[in-house]
LUMDOTI-927420 format. One record per residue (C-alpha): residue number from 1; residue in one letter; x, y, z. Coordinates in Angstrom, 3 decimals. Last residue first. Layout:
N
[site NUM, a, [X, Y, Z]],
...
***
This chain:
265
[site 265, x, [8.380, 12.854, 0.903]],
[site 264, x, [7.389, 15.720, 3.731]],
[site 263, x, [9.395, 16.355, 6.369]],
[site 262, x, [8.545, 15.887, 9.545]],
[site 261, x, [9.073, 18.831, 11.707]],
[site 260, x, [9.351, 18.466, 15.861]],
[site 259, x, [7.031, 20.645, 17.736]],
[site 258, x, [7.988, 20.570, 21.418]],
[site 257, x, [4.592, 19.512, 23.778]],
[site 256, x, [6.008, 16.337, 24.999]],
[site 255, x, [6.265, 15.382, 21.695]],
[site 254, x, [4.325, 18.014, 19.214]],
[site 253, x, [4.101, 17.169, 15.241]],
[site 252, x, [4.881, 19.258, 12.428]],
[site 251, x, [4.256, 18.839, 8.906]],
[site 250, x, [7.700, 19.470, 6.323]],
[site 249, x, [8.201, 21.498, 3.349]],
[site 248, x, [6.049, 24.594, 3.668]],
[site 247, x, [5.752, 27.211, 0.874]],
[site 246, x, [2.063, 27.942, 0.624]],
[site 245, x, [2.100, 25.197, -2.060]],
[site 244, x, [3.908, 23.091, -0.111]],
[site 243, x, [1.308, 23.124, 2.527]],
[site 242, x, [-1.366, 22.756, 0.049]],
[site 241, x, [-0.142, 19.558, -1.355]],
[site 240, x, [0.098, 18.130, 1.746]],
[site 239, x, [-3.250, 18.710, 2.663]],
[site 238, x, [-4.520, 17.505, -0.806]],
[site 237, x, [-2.618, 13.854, -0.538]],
[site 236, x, [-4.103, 14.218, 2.791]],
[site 235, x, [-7.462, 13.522, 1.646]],
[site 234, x, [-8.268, 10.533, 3.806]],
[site 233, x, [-5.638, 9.950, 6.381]],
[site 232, x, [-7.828, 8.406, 8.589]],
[site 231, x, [-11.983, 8.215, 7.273]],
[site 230, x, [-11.795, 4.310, 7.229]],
[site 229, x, [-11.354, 4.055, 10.650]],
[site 228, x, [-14.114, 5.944, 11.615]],
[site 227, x, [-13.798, 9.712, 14.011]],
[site 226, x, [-11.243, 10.872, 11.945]],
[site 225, x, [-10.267, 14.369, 11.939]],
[site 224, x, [-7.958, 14.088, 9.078]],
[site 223, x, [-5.227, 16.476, 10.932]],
[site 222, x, [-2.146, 17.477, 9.320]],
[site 221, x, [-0.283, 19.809, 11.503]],
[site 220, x, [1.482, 23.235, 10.518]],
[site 219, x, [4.654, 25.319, 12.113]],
[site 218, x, [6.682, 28.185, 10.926]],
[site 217, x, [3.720, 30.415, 10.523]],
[site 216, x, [5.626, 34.573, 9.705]],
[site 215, x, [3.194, 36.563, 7.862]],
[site 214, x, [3.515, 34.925, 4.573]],
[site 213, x, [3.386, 31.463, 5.849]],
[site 212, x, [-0.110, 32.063, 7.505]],
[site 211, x, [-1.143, 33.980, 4.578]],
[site 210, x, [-0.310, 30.560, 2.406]],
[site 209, x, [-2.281, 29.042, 4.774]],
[site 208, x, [-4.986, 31.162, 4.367]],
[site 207, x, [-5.565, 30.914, 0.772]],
[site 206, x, [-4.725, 27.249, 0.671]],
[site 205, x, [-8.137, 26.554, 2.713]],
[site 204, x, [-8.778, 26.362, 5.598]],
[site 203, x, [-10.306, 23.509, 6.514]],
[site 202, x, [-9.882, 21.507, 3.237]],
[site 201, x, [-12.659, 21.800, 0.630]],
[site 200, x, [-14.630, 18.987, -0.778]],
[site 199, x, [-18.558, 20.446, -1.550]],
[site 198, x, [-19.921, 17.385, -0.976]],
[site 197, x, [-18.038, 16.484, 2.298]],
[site 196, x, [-15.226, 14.164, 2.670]],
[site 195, x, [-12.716, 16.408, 1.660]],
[site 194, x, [-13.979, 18.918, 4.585]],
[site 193, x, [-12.249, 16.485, 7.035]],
[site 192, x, [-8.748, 17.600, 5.585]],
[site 191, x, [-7.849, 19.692, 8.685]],
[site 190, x, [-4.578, 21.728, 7.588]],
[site 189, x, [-3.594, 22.789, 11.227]],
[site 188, x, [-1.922, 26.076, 11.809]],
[site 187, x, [0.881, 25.466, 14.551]],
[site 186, x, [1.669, 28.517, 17.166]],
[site 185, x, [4.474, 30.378, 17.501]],
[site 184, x, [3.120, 32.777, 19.396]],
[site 183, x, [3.696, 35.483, 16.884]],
[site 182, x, [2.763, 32.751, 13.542]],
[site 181, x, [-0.617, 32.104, 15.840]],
[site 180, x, [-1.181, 36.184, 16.336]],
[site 179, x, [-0.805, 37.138, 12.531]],
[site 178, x, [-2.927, 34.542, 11.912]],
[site 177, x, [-5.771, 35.357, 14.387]],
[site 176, x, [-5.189, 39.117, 13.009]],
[site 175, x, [-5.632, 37.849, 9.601]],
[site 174, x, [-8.639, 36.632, 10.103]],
[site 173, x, [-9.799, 39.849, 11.669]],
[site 172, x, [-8.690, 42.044, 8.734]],
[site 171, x, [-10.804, 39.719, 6.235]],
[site 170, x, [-13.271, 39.207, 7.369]],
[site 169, x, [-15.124, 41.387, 5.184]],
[site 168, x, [-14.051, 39.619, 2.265]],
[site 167, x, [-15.814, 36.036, 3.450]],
[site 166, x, [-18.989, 36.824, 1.829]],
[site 165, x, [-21.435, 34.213, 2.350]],
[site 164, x, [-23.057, 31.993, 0.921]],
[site 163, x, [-25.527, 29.398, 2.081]],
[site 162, x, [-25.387, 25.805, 0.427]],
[site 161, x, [-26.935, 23.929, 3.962]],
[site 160, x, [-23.667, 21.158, 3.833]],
[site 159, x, [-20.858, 23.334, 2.222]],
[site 158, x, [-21.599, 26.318, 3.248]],
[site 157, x, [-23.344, 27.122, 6.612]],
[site 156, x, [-22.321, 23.344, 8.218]],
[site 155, x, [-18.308, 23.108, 6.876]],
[site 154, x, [-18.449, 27.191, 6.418]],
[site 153, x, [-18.498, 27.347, 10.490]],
[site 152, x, [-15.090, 25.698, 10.877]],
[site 151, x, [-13.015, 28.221, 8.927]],
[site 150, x, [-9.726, 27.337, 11.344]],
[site 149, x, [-9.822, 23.678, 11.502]],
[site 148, x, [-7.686, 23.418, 14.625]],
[site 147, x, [-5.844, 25.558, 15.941]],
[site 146, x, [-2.175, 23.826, 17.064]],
[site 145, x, [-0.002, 24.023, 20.414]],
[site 144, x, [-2.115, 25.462, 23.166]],
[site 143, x, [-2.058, 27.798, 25.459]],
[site 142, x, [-2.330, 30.963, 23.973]],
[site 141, x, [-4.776, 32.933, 25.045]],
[site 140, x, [-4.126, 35.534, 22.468]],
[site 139, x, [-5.882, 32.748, 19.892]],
[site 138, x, [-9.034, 31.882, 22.016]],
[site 137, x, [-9.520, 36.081, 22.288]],
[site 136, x, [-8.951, 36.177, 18.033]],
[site 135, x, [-11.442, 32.762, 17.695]],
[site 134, x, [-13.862, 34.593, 20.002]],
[site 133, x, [-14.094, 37.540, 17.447]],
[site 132, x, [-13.963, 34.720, 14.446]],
[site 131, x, [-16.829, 33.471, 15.868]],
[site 130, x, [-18.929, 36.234, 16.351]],
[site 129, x, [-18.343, 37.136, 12.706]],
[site 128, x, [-19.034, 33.728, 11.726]],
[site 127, x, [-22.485, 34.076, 13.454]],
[site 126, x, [-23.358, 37.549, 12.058]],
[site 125, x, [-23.064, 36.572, 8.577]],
[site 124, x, [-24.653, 33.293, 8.631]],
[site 123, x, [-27.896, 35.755, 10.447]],
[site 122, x, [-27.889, 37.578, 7.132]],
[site 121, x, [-27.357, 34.206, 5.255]],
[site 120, x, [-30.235, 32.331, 6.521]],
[site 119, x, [-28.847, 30.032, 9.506]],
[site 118, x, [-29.201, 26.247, 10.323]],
[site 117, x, [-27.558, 25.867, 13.251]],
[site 116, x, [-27.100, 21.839, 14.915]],
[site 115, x, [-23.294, 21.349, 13.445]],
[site 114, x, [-22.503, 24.903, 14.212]],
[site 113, x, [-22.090, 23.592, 17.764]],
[site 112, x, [-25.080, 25.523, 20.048]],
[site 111, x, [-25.372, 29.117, 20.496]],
[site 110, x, [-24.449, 31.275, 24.081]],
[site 109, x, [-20.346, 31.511, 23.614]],
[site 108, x, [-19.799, 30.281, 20.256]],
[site 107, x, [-19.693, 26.703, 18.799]],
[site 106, x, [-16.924, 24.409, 17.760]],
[site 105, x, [-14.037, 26.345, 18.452]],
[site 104, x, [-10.732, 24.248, 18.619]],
[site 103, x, [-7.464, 23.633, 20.130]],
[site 102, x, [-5.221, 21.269, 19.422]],
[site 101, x, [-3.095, 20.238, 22.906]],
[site 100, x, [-0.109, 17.611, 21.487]],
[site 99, x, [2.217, 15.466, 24.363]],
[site 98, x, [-0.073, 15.564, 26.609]],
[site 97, x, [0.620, 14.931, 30.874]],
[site 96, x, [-3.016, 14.570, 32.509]],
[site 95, x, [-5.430, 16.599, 34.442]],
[site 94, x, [-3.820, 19.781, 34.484]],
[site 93, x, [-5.566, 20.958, 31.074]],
[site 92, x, [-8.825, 19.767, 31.828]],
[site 91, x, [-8.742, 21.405, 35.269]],
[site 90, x, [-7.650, 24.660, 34.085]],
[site 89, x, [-9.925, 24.839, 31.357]],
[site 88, x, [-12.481, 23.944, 33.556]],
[site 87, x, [-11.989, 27.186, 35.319]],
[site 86, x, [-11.674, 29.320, 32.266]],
[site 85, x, [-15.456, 28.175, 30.964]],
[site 84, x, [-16.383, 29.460, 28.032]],
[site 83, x, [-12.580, 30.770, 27.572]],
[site 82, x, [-11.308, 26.959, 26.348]],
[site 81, x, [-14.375, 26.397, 23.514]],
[site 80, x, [-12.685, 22.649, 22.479]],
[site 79, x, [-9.845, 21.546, 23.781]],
[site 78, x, [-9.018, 18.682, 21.387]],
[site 77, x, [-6.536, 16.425, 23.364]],
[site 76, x, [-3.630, 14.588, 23.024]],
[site 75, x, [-1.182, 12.219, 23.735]],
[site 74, x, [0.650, 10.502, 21.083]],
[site 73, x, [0.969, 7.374, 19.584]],
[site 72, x, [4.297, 6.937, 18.053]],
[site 71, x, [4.307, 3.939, 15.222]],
[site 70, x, [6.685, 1.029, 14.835]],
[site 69, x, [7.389, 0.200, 18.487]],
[site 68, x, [3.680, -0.768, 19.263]],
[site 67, x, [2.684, -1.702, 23.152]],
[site 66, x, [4.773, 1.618, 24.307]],
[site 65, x, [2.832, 4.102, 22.213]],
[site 64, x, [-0.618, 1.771, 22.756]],
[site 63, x, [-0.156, 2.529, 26.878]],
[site 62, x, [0.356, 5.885, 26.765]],
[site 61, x, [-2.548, 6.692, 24.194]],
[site 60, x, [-4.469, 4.679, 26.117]],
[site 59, x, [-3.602, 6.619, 29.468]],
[site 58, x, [-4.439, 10.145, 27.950]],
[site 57, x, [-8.343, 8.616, 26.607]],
[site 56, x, [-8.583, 7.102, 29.915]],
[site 55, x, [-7.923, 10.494, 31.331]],
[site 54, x, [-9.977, 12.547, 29.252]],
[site 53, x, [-13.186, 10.116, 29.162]],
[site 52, x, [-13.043, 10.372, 33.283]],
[site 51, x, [-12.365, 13.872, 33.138]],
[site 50, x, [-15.585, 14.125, 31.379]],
[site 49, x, [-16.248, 17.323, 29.358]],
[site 48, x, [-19.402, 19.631, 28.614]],
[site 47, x, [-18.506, 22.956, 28.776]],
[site 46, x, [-14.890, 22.333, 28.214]],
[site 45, x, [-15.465, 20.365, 25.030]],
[site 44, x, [-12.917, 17.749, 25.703]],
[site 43, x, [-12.983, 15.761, 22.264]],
[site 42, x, [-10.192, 13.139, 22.095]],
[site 41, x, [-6.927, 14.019, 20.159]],
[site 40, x, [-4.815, 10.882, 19.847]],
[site 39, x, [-1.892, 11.934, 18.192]],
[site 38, x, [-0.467, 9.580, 15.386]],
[site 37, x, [2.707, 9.219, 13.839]],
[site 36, x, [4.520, 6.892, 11.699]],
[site 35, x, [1.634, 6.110, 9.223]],
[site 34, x, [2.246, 2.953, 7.036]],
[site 33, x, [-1.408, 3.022, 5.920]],
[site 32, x, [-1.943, -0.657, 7.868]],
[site 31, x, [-0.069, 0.676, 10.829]],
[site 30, x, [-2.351, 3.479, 10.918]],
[site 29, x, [-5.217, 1.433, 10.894]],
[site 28, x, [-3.991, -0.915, 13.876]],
[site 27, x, [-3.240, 2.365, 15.739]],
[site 26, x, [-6.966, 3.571, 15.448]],
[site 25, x, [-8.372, 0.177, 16.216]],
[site 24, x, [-6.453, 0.004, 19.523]],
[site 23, x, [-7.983, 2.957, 20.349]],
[site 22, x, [-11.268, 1.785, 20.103]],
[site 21, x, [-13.806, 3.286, 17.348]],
[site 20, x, [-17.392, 4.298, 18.451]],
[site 19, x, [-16.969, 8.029, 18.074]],
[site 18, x, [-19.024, 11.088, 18.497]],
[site 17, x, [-18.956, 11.159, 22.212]],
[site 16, x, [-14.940, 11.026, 22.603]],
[site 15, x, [-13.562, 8.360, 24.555]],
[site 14, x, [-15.066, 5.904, 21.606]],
[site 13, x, [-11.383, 7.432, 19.561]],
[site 12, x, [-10.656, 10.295, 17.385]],
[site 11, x, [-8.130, 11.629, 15.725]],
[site 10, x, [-6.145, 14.971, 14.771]],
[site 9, x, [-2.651, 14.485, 14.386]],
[site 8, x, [-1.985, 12.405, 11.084]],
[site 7, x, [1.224, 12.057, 10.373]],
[site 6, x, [3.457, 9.899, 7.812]],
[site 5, x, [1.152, 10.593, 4.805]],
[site 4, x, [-0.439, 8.408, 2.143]],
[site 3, x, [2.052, 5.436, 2.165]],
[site 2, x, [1.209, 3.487, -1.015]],
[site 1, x, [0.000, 0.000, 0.000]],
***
């Protein structure tokens, strides 16, 4: 079998609530696509998290890295909504030992996950605005390693419900939460889960990648966002592709929370 990628950092396992798939079964498909690293990412969507799910999640991970020598597992976590609930955050984040924290932004404060919204596009507009103002106080917070899929809200208001909207006037803000990760140091991810939709776009884009290179993003994960087997490392080809189109040659993935750069073949 044709090795697809040799990371994919965004996966999940039945320790999140939207998954079925044992951990065990996640490294077993790796192994199969010849994938050398994995991070374990397990929803923790601080309003509504189990420390319980967390930590067996963490140990798993732990456990599978030292059970399978030809593959790293490692330890992460999605934190999902972090400033909802500062408090939790804490908790969650001093619970275990990760290797990888990816940070994300499923819904905003007050509205449910995008998933469940089904705007018109003059309240489509408003939402992703909100969004991308929480996104900038998420980003200055800082403590994490990677933001995950970045133009979230167009997966639901886009591609699956077919409403447009204009992305220009977002512009300056967008590129403030850029600006900010590339300062910080921060990793970009490249989420490829939008590949599996009907309108097959990767989350971001190569616009905004390419931005993130241009105004100083030295680091960016691959994530396929997985949540079945068969869905790892699907459309990576593309996520690579864009990556070295906005001038990056390697992915980057966190040990003990230090990026280290693979390099892409």
């Amino acid at each position: 079998m044709e090795k697809i990628t040799r990371c994919d950092c965004h996966l999940h396992t039945d320790n999140s609530f939207d998954s079925e798939t044992p951990a065990e079964r996640v490294v077993q498909r790796a192994r199969e696509l010849g994938i050398e690293y994995i991070a374990i990412t397990d929803h923790c969507d601080i309003l509504e998290w189990s420390d319980v799910n967390i930590a067996r999640s963490n140990a798993q991970a732990a456990e599978l890295n030292e059970k399978y020598h030809d593959i790293t597992v490692l330890r992460g976590i999605e934190l999902g909504e972090p400033l909802q609930a500062p408090e939790q955050t804490a908790i969650a984040l001093g619970l275990c030992e990760y290797d990888f924290i990816l940070c994300s932004l499923h819904n905003i404060a007050g509205e449910e996950d995008f998933y469940f919204l089904h705007p018109h596009a003059q309240q489509a507009q408003e939402l992703i605005r909100r969004y991308f103002d929480e996104l900038l106080e998420t980003v200055k917070w800082n403590e994490f390693d990677s933001l995950a899929h970045f133009t979230y809200p167009l997966r639901y208001i886009t591609d699956r419900d077919g409403v447009q909207v204009d992305m220009e006037c977002y512009q300056p803000i967008m590129k403030e939460i850029l600006a900010t990760l590339a300062a910080n140091g921060k990793a970009l991810e490249i989420n490829t889960s939008g590949l599996r939709s009907p309108g097959g776009f990767l989350l971001p884009t190569v616009e905004y990648v390419r931005q993130f290179r241009e105004l100083g993003g030295k680091y960016i994960t691959l994530g396929s966002d997985a949540h079945l087997p068969e869905h790892m490392a699907i459309g990576m080809k593309e996520g690579i592709a864009a990556a070295k189109e906005a001038g990056f040659n390697a992915a980057t993935v966190y040990l003990n929370r230090q990026p280290v750069e693979i390099p892409f073949e």
